[in-house]
N, C-alpha and C positions, 0 to 999 in steps of 0.2 A: 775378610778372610784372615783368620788369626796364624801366626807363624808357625810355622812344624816342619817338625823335620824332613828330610830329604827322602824319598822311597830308596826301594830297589835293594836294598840289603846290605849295600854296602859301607865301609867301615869309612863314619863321620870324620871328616880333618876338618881344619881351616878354609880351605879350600872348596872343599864341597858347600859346608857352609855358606860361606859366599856367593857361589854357585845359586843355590837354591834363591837365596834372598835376594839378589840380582834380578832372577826371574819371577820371584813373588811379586815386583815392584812391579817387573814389567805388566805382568799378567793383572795386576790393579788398572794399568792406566791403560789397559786395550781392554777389560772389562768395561770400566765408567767412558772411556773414550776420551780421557781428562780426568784430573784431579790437582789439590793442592799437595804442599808435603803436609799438612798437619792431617787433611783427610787420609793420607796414605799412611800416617805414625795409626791412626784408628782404626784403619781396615785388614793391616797388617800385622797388628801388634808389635812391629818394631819399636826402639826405641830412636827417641830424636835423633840422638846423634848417628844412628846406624842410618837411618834414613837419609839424611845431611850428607855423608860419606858414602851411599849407594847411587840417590841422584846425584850427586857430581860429578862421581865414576861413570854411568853411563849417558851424562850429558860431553863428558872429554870425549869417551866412545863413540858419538854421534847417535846413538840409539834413543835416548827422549832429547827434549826441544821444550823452552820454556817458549809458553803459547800468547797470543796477544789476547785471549778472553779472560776475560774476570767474569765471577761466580762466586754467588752470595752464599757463602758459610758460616752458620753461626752466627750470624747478623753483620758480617764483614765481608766485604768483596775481597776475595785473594785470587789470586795470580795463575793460572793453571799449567799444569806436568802434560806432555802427552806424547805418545809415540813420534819417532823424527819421520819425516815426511822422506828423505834423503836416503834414509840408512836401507837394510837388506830389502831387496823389493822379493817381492812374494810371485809365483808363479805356476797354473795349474792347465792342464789340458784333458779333456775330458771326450771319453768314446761316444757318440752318442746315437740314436736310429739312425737321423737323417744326420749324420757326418760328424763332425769333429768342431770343437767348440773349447779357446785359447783366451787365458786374462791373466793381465797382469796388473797387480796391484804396488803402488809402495806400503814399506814399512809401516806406516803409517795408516792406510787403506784408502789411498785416491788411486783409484783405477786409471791405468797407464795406457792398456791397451786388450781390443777386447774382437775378437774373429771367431768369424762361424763356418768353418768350409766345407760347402754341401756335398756331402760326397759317401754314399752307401759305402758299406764295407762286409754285407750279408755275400756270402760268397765267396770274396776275397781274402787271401792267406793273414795270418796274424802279420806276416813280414813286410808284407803291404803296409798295414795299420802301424805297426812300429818306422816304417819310413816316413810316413805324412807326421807321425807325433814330432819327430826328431827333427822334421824339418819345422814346424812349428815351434819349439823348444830355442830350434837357433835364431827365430824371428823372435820370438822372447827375452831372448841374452841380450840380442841386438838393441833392443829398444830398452829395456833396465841399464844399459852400459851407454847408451844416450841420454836418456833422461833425468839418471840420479847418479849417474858416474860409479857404479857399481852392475858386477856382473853375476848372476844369480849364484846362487850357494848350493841351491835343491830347487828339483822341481813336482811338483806331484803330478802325478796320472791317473784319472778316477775313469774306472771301468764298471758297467752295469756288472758285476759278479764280485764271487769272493775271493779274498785278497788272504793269502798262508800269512804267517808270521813271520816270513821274512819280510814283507812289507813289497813282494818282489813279482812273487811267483801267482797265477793265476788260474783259477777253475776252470776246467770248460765251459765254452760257450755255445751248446747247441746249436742256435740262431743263426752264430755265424760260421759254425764248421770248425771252429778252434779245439784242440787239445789244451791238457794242461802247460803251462808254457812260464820259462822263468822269462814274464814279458821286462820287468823292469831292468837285465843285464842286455836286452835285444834291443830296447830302447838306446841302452847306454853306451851301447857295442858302435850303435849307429852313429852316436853325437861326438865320439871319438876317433871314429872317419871324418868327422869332419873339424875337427882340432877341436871338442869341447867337453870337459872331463868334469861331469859333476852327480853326487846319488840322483837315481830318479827314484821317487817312492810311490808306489802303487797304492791307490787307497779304493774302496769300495766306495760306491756309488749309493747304494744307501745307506751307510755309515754316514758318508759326507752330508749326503742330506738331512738323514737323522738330526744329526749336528747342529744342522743350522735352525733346524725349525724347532727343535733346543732353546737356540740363543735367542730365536725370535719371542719364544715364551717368555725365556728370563730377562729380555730385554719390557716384557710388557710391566707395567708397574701396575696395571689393574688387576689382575690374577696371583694368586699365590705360584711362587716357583715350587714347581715341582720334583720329587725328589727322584724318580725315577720315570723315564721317559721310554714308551714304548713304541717306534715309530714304524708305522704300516704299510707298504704302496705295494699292494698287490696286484697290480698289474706290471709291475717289473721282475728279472729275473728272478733276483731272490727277495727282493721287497721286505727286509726288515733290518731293524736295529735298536740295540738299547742304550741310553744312558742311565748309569746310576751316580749322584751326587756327583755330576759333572765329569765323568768317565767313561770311554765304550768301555762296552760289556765283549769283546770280540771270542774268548772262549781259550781252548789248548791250542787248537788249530790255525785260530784268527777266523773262523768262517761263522760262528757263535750266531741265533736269531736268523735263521735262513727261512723266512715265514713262507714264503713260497713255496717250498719244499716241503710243508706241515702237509701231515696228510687229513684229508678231509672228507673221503670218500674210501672205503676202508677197499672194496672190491672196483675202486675208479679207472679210469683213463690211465695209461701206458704214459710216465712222464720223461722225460728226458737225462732225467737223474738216473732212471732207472726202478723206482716206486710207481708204485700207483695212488691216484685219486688223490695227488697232491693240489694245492691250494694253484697253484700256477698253469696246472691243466682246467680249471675253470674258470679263472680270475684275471690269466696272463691279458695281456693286451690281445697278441696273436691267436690265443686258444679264443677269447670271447670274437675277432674277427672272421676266423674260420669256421666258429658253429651258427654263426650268424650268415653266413654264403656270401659274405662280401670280401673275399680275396682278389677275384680280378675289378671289384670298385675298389681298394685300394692299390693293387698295379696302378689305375690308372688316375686317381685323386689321392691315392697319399694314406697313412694311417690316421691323421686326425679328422680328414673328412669322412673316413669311413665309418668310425667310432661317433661322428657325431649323425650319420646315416643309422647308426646301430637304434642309437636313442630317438630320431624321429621316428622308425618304422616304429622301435616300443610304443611312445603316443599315440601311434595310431591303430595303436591295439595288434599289431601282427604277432602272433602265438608265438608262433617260432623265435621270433627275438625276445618279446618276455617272458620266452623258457630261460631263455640263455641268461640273461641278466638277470632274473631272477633268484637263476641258479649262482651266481658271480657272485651277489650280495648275502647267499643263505650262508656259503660257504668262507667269503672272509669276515662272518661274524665267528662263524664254528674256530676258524683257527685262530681269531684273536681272544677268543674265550679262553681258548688252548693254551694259548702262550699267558696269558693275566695268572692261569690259573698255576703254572711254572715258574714265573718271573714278579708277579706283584709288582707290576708298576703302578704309578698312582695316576700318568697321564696316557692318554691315547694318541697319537699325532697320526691320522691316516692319509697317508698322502698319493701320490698317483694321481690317473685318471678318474677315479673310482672314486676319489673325494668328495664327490660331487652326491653320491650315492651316503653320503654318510647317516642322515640323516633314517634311509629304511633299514643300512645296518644296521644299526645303533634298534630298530623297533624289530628285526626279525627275533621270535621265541624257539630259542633251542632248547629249554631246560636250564639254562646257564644264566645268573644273575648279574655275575661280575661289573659288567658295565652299568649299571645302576646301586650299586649297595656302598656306606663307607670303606675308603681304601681306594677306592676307583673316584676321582674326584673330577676328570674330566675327559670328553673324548671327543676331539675339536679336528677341524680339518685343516690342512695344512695351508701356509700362507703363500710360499715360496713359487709356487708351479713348476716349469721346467727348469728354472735357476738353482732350484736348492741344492744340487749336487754339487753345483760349479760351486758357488757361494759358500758351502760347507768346506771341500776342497781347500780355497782360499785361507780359512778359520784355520783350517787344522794345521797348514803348513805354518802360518805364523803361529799359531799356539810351538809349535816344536821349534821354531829359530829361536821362541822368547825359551824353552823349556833349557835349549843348546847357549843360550846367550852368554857362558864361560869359554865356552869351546870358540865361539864364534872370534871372541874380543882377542883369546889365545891362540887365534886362528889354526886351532885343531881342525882335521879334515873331519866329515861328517857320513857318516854310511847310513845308507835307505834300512839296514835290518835295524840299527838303536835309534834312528830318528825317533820316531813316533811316543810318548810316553804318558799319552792321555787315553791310553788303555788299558784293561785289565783281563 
């Protein structure tokens, strides 16, 4: 990654600069997971002695840690850089069907602590949900301020919907009966009753995931990284996200790739949003459970036995469900054609339930080529399963500590609206 300047428009000093290069280091050695300093004078284009005087500074600050592995560079074993295990621990809580799901990582990324509390929230008020987060959140502080003698800085909260620009405020949620709601100051509201004052920053749930099955690509060394990443899971609320050359793509609003919401039936089904024949009234989890007649088999076994009920009756040739699923795969080829043909991304990442299905997307013939011609180079299924949200979550928050890592060291406070700055 060669040196440049700092975004955002604002007017270059000394400081910023530093700023920046501070966090290009960091952003190297949680890239590789490790490095030496001469690999890091190469990936960054710094020069020696800035780099000499950047790991020092944040080896005093606690933030890297000279590591006890050696790794061969250049035909020499050197000594390797890496995130401090001790420093800012990382922390994300996430909405999920079946209840609420808490990890905590250090700086470094050794998972601290890791809870899943089953507990529906279909029906019950947003103020509900922001109690159980909040009390979650202080079992989090709790355990970072035991374990690495540091007490969280931010925390994120990944919600299945989209997430405004202030990083705060949230879309409704049909499903559960929510309005639009500024979730992340109700959250905050809450954790300040109980003496703990810190941003909470709301992130989208397929953003997060997007994210990670991202890094899972660019972590693979067999494939070309790709430059723009298109990520699918239409069976979730809004089920989409972009990345381009390692950025979301989130839009004016921050709600940007809402592929759920693509319409795809031009005189369809009555959606939620308020359109019809959108991608989510065919595709959803719930829409394919209910045209399938298996709502009280899920009362009574659950949504994943029921969707997996979906797919044996298919097998066994029952009409009525290989309408349905049929109609699920015609229709998230039609909207990912839709969007390739909007967005030019070069990879596909289809994740969800549905992933599974990739393979007859990928062969339904709509007229539309995209997914087979150059410029489309690959359209893979995703790796993550139910993790990749949490897991993305995790990413994003430390990408924004190491982005804040001036602020942090000047222990500048930090607000959930400028957090975030790995989007566009």
């Amino acid at each position: 990654m060669p040196q440049s300047q700092p975004g955002g428009g604002s007017r270059l000093n000394s400081r910023s600069i530093r700023d920046h290069n501070l966090s290009l280091v960091l952003h190297e050695l949680a890239r590789t997971r490790g490095c030496s300093r001469s690999r890091l004078r190469e990936t960054t284009g710094l020069t020696p002695g800035a780099v000499t005087l950047l790991v020092n500074e944040l080896i005093d600050a606690g933030m890297i840690e000279t590591s006890d592995t050696m790794r061969a560079e250049g035909g020499r074993r050197k000594k390797q850089l890496a995130l401090a295990g001790d420093s800012y621990p990382v922390a994300v809580v996430e909405l999920r069907r079946d209840g609420i799901a808490a990890a905590l990582e250090t700086f470094g990324g050794t998972r601290l602590m890791d809870v899943h509390v089953p507990k529906s929230f279909y029906g019950k008020s947003v103020e509900e949900f922001a109690d159980a987060a909040a009390e979650q959140i202080v079992a989090l502080d709790q355990c970072a301020t035991e374990s690495v003698e540091r007490p969280l800085v931010a925390v994120g909260v990944v919600m299945p919907i989209g997430v405004l620009v202030d990083n705060s405020t949230i879309l409704p949620i049909g499903a559960f009966g929510w309005d639009m709601v500024d979730l992340g100051s109700l959250i905050a509201t809450r954790l300040r009753e109980q003496g703990l004052t810190l941003p909470v920053v709301v992130l989208s749930a397929p953003a997060c995931a997007g994210w990670a099955e991202y890094r899972a690509l660019y972590d693979d060394e067999s494939i070309e990284t790709p430059q723009g990443v298109l990520y699918v899971a239409p069976d979730v609320t809004d089920g989409g996200s972009l990345i381009i050359r390692g950025r979301l793509y989130r839009g004016v609003l921050g709600t940007a790739v809402e592929i759920g919401h693509t319409q795809v039936e031009a005189e369809g089904e009555l959606c939620t949003c308020g359109k019809r024949g959108c991608l989510a009234t065919y595709a959803g989890t719930d829409a394919i459970i209910r045209a399938c007649g298996l709502e009280e088999y899920r009362a009574e076994h659950g949504t994943d036995e029921a969707l997996r009920e979906a797919r044996s009756r298919r097998a066994a040739g029952d009409p009525a469900v290989c309408a349905v699923i049929d109609r699920a795969v015609r229709c998230t080829r039609v909207a990912i054609e839709n969007a390739l043909t909007l967005l030019n991304a070069d990879c596909v990442v289809l994740g969800g339930r549905l992933k599974r299905y990739r393979d007859e997307i990928q062969a339904v013939d709509n007229g539309f080529t995209s997914l087979g011609v150059p410029g489309v180079t690959s359209f893979v299924a995703g790796r993550l399963d139910d993790e990749a949200a949490l897991l993305g979550g995790l990413m994003r928050m430390r990408r924004a500590l190491i982005d804040h890592v001036g602020d942090l060291m000047r222990g500048t406070p930090l607000t959930a609206e400028t957090f975030l700055q790995d989007m566009v």
